[in-house]
C-alpha positions as a printed NumPy array, in Angstrom:
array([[148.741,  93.501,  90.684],
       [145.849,  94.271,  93.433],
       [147.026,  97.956,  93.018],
       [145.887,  97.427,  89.078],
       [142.834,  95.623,  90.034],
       [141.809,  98.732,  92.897],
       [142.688, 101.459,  89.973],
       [140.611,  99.486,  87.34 ],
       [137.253,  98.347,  89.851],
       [137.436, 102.532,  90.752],
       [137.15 , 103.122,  86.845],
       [134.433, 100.447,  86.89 ],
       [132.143, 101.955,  89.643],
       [132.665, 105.852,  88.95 ],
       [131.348, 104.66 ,  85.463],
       [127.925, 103.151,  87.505],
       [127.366, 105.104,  90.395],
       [129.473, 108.331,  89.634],
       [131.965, 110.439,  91.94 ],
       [129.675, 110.656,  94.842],
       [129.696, 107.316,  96.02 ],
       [133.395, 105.819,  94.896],
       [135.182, 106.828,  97.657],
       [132.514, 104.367, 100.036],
       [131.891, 101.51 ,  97.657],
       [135.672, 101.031,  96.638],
       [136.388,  98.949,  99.456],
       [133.745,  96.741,  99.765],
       [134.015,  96.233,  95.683],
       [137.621,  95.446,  96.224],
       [137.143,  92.612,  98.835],
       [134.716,  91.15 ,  96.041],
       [131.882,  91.014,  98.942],
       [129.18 ,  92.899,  97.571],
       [127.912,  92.426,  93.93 ],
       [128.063,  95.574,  91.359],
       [124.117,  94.315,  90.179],
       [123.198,  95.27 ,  94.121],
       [125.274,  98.587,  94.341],
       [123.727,  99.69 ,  90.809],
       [120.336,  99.407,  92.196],
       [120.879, 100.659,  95.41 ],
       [122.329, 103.824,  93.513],
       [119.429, 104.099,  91.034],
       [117.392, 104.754,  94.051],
       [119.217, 106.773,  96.642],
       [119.417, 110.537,  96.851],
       [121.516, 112.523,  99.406],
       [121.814, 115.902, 100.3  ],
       [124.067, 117.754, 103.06 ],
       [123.346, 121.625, 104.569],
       [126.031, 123.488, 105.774],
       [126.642, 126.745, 108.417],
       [129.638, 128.744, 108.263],
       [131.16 , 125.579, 106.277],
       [130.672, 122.917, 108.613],
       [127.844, 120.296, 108.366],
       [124.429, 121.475, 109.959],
       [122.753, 117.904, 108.82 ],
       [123.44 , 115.279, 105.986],
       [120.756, 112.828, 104.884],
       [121.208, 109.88 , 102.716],
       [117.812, 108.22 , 101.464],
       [117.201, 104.855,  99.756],
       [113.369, 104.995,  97.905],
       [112.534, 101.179,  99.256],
       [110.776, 100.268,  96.31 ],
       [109.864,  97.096,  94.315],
       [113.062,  97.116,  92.157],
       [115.156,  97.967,  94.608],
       [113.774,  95.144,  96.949],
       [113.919,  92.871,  94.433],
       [117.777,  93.417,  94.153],
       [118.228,  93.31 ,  97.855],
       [116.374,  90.034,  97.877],
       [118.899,  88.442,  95.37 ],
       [121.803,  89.933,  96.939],
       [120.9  ,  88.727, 100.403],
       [120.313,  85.1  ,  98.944],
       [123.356,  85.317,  97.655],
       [125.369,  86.162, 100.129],
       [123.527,  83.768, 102.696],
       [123.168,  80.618, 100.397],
       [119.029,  80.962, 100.156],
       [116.864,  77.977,  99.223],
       [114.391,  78.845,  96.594],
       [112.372,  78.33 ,  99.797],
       [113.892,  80.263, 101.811],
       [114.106,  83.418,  99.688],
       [110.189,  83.155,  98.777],
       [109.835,  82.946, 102.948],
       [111.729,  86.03 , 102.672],
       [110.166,  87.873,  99.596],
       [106.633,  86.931, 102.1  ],
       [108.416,  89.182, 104.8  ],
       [109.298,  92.066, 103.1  ],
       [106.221,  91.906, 100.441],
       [104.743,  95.335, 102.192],
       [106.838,  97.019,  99.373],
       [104.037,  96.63 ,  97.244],
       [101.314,  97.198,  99.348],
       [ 99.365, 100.855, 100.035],
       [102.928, 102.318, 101.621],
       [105.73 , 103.516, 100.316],
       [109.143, 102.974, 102.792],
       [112.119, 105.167, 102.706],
       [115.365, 104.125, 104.179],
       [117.46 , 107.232, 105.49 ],
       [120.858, 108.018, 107.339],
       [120.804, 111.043, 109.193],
       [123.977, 112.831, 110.693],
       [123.92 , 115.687, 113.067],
       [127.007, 117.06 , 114.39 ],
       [124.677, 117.839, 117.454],
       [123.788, 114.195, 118.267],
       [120.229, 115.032, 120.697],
       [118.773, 116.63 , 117.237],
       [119.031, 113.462, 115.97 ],
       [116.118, 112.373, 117.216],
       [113.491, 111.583, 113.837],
       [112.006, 108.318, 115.673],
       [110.541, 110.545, 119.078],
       [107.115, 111.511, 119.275],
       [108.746, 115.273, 120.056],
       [111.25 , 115.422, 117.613],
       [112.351, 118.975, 116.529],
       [111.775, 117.719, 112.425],
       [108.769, 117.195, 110.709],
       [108.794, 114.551, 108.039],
       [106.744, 114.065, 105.189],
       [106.45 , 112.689, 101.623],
       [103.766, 113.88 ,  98.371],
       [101.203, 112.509,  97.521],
       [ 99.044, 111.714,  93.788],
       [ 98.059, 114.928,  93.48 ],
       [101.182, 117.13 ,  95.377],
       [ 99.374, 116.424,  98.882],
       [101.574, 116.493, 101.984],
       [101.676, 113.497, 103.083],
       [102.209, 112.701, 107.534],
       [104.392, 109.692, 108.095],
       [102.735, 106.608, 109.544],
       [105.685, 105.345, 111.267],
       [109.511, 106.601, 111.807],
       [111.991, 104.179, 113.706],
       [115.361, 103.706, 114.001],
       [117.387, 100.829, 112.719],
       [120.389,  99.271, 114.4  ],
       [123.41 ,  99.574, 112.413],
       [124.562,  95.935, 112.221],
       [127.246,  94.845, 109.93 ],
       [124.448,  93.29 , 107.44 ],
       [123.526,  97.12 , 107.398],
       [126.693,  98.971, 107.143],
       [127.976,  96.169, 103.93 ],
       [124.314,  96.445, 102.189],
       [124.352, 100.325, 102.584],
       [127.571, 102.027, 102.983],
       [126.663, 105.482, 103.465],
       [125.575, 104.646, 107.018],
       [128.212, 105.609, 109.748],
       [128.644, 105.234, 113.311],
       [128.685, 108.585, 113.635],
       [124.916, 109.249, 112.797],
       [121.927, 106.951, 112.789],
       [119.733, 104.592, 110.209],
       [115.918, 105.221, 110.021],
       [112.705, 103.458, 108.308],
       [109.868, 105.952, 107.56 ],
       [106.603, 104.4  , 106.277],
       [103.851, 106.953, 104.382],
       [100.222, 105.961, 102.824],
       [100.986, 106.397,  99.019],
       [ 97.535, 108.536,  99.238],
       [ 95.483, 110.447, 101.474],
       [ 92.849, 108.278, 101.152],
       [ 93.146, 105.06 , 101.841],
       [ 90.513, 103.416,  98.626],
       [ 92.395, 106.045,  96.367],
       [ 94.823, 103.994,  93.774],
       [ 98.344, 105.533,  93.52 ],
       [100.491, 106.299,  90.229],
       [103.546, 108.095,  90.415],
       [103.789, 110.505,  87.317],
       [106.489, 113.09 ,  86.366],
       [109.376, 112.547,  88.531],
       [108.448, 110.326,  91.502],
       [108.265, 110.793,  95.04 ],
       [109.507, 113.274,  97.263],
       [110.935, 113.311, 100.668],
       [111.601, 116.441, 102.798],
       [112.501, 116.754, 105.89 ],
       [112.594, 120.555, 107.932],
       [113.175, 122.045, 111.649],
       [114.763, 124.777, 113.347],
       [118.21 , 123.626, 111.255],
       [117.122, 123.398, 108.297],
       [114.942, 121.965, 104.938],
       [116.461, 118.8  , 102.958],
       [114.114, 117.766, 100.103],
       [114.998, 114.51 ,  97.857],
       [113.337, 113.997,  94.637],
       [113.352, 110.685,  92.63 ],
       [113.413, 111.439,  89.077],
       [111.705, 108.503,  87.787],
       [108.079, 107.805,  86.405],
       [107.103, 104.184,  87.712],
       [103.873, 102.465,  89.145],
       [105.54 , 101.289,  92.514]])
């Protein structure tokens, strides 16, 4: 019987989130932890893209777009899973309301077979990050840092291994800061290029966010 329910919950979530991510949700969908609502959003919004050299990985990066709808869905999952008071989650919603302020926050998992290139947080790092802007403008980062890869982390966003690490990066939405923002004709990018390599990740979406 649990085989039936595994074969029919992998027919479920290839029909959501597609090939790419059934092999990593099927687990966690299985053990009924994790709500389908959450991983729908959390796919809407993620893009991923992995270089290789002479077939093995050079780097693989996994982004979330940390946006309002996606916030809002990570908001009800995490007062769901932690038995929020209405006052509780609005305490919460106060904490994480910089999603809708002048900065736009990706969430990205980074692997490196050679672990001291994985090193986006330092001051020196051997990759230069950046997002675009209203107008195509290349936009600097404000702030990169790296995010401990507690079990909250790993169950809320399975792509992230032990094997690589977990990163916030924070950009202005626009050069200047009195400028208003709308994202028009596919959404935001984020690249990321060194001595290894260029990884750009597009969100195909036109939203005010």
């Amino acid at each position: 019987m649990k085989t039936l329910r595994t074969v029919l919950i992998m027919f479920f979530l290839v029909g959501i989130f597609g090939c790419s991510y059934v092999k990593e949700y099927i687990e966690i969908a299985d053990n009924d932890t994790i709500s389908g609502e959450y991983f729908n959003a959390l796919n809407r919004y993620t893009r991923e893209k992995t270089l290789y050299s002479e077939f093995e990985t050079s780097i693989r990066v996994v982004a979330t777009w940390k946006n309002r709808e996606f916030m809002d869905a990570y908001l009800s999952e995490y007062s769901r899973l932690y038995l929020l008071t209405a006052a509780d989650k609005m305490q919460r919603e106060d904490i994480l309301s910089d999603t809708s302020s002048d900065l736009r926050e990706f969430l990205f998992y980074a692997y490196i077979p050679d672990g001291d290139s994985n090193d986006f947080s330092k001051p020196d790092s051997i990759w230069r990050v950046f997002s675009s802007g209203e107008g195509g403008e290349m936009l600097e980062p404000l702030d990169i840092r790296e995010i401990d890869s507690t079990p909250l982390v790993t169950k809320l966003f399975p792509y992230v291994k032990p094997y690589g690490k977990f990163y916030s990066v924070k950009f202005p939405k626009s050069p200047s800061p009195d400028k208003s923002y709308t994202v028009v004709e596919g959404g935001p990018e984020l690249v990321f290029t060194g001595v290894l390599g260029k990884i750009k990740l597009e969100w195909g979406v036109s939203e005010n966010k």
